[in-house]
C-alpha positions in Angstrom: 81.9 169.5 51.9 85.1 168.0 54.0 87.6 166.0 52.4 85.9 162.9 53.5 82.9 162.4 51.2 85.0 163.5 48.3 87.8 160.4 49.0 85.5 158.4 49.3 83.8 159.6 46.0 86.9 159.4 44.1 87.6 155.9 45.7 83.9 154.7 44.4 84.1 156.3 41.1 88.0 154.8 40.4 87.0 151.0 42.2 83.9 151.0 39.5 86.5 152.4 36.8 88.5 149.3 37.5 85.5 147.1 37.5 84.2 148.1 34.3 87.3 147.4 32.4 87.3 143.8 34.2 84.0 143.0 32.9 84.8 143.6 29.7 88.3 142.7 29.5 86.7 139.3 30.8 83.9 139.5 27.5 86.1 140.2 25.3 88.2 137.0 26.1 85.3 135.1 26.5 84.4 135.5 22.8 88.3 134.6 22.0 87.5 132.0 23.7 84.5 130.8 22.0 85.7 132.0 18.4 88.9 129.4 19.2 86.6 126.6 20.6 84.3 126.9 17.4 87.7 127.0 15.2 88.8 123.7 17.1 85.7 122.1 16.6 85.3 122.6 12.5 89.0 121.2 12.0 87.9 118.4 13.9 85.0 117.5 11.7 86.6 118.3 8.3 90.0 116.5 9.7 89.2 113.0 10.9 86.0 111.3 9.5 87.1 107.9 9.5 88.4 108.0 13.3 92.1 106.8 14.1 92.3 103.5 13.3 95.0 102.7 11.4 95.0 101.2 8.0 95.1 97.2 7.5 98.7 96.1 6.6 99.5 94.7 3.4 100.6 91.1 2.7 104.2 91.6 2.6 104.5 93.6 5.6 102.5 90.6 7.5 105.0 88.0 6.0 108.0 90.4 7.2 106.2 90.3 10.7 106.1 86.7 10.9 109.6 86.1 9.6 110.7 88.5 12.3 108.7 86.7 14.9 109.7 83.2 13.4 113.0 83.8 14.2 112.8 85.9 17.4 111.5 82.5 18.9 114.3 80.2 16.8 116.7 82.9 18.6 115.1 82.4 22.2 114.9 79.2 21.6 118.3 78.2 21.1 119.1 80.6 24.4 116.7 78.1 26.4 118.1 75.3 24.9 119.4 72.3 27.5 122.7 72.6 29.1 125.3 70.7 30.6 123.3 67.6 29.2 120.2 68.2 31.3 116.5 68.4 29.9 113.4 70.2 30.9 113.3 73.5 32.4 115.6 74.6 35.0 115.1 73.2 38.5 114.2 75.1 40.8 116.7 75.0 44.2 113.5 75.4 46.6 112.2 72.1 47.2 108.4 72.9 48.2 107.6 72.2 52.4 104.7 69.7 52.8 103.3 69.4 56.3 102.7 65.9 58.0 100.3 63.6 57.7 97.4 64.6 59.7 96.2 62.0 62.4 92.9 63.2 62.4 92.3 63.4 58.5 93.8 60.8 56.2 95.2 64.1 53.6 98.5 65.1 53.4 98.1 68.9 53.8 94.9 69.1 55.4 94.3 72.6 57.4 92.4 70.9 60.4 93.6 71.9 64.0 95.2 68.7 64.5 97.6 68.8 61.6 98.6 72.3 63.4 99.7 71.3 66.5 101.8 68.9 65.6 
């Protein structure tokens, strides 16, 4: 035999070698896998069977809330409040732009091709 057959014997026999401790390097993480998915799945059941909602609060904690809330607006309020003896909200400095009367249409801001021109 010449050198030939035999390297490429020895490459067939080592490039199998190789593959057969993929294939089951690859099982044996699979089950890993599987063993860890079925773990996940009974702490699941055993951990949660109501869901996660939360409890109801109790009555004092909802008075507390509206106290706080009662007073957030008082606060807010008083921040809002008139100045400089004016009342209402703030004015705005933009005065809004109204286009002419039409000629055509007896509205204000009509959208006919008249009103445009003009």
């Amino acid at each position: 035999m010449s050198a030939m057959p035999i390297a490429l014997l020895l490459t067939t026999a080592a490039t199998a070698a190789v593959g057969v401790a993929v294939l089951r390097t690859l099982q044996g993480l699979r089950r890993q896998v599987a063993a860890l998915h079925h773990e996940l799945a009974a702490s699941r059941a055993t951990t949660v069977p109501h869901g996660l909602v939360p409890a109801a609060r109790s009555a004092s904690d909802t008075d507390e809330i509206r106290a706080a809330v009662a007073e957030a607006l008082a606060e807010e309020r008083e921040r809002s409040s008139p100045r400089h003896g004016r009342s209402g909200p703030p004015r705005s400095r933009v005065t809004p732009r109204t286009r002419p009367r039409c000629s055509v249409c007896p509205t204000a801001n009509c959208s006919c091709p008249a009103s445009r021109t003009s």
